[in-house]
N, C-alpha and C positions, 0 to 999 in steps of 0.2 A: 255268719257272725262277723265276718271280715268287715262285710260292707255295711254294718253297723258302726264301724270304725274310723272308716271312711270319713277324709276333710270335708268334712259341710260346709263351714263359711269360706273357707278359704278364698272363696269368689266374692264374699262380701265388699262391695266396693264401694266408695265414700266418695261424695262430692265434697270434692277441698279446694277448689279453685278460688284465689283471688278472684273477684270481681260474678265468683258465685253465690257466694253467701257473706261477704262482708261488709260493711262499711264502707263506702268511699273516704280514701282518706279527708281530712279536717274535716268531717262530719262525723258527728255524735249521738247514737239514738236516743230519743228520749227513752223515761222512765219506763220500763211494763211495753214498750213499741217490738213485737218481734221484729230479728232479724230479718234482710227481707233475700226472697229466695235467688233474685237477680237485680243487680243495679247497672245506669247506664254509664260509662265510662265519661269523664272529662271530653269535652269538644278537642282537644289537641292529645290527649291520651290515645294511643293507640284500643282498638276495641277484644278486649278477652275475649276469650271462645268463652262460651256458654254452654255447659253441660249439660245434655238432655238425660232422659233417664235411658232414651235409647243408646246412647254413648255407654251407659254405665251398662245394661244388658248386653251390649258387643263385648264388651271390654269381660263381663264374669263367664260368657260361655268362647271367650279367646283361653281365660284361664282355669277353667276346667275342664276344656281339652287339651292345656298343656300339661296339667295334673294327671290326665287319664295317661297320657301319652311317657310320662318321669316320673310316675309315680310320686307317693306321699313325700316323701323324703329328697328329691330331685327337687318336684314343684314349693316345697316351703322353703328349702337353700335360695331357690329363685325369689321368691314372695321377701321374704324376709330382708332384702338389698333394697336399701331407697333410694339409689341410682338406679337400681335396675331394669328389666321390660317391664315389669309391671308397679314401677311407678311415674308415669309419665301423664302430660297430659292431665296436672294435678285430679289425678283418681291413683288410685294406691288399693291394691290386695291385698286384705289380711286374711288368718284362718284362725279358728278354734276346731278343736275333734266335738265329736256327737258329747264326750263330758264334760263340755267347757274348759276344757286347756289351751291356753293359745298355743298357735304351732308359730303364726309369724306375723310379726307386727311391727314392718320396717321403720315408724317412727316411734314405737315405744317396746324398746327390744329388753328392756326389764321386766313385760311380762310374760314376754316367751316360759312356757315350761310351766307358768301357771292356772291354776283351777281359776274363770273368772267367769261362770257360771250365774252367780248371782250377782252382777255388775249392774248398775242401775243408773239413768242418768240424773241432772239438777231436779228432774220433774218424779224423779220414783219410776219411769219406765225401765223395765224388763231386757234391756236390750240383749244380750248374748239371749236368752235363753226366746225372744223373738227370732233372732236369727235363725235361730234352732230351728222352732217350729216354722219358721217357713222357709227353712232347708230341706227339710222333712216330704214339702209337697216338689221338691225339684228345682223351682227357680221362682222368686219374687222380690218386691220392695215394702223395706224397715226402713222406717223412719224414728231419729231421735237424736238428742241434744250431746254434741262431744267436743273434743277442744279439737282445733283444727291445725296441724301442723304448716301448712302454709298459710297461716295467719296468725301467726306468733301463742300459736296453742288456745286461741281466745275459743270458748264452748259458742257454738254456733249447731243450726239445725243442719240436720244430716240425710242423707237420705243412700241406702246400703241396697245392692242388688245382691241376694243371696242365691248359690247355686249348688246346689252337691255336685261333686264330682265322676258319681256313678251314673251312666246313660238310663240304667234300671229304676231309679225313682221318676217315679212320674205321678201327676195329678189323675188318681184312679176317679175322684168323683163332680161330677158337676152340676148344675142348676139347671131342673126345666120348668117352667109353666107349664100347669094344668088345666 
């Protein structure tokens, strides 16, 4: 029952990097134009890292072995710091438990301790309760629309590596051809 309890997002990791999903400055999207997923820096701007999704897979099973390793309560003191290790590198660790509670959410620490279960983005997606379910199979990517703290909280698209914390979920089933 324990490990039903167990921080499942808490590895969810967000791409927030300037120069990942924003605008270049003095440029404007148009109307209805998604944001786009990488832009190229100014010719005299130095060049941002660019965030792969494997950057974000290193980074959720760096923190769910440090979770496994300090327990629930050690790893959300950590998670919960926006200076901390695990916000660097603009990628950032947060968590919710298996009921939708946030445990730690270093840029928006107002909702720590809350039920946010049924949270939803601009578009009506599901996001905590995607998280969920694919925390559920061990480790994967949720994507969806959030404000981005290293871009002045502007909702930009996202994209979240979820990892449960326990070595014992794993993906029991998979796909063959017949």
């Amino acid at each position: 029952m324990k490990r039903t309890l167990l921080v499942l997002l808490f590895t969810a990791l967000l791409v927030l990097a300037a120069g990942c999903t924003q605008t270049p400055a003095g440029q404007v999207p148009a109307a209805g134009t998604p944001a786009p997923v990488a832009i190229q820096p100014a010719a005299s701007a130095p060049a941002a890292k660019v965030i792969t999704p494997g950057d974000l897979t290193i980074r959720a099973k760096e923190a769910a072995a440090f979770a496994r390793a300090h327990g629930r309560a050690g790893a959300v003191a950590v998670f919960n710091d926006p200076a901390g290790a695990f916000s660097r590198d603009a990628i950032y660790v947060f968590a919710e438990d298996y009921n939708g509670t946030a445990l730690a959410e270093p840029f928006e620490q107002d909702l720590v301790g809350k039920n946010i279960r049924n949270m939803t983005d601009r578009h009506g997606v599901p996001l905590v309760k995607n998280l969920e379910e694919t925390g559920r199979y061990g480790i994967g990517f949720v994507s969806y629309d959030y404000p981005n703290p290293h871009n002045n909280s502007q909702i930009e698209p996202k994209l979240s590596v979820v990892a449960d914390r326990s070595e014992e979920r794993r993906v029991g089933k998979e796909c063959r051809s017949r």
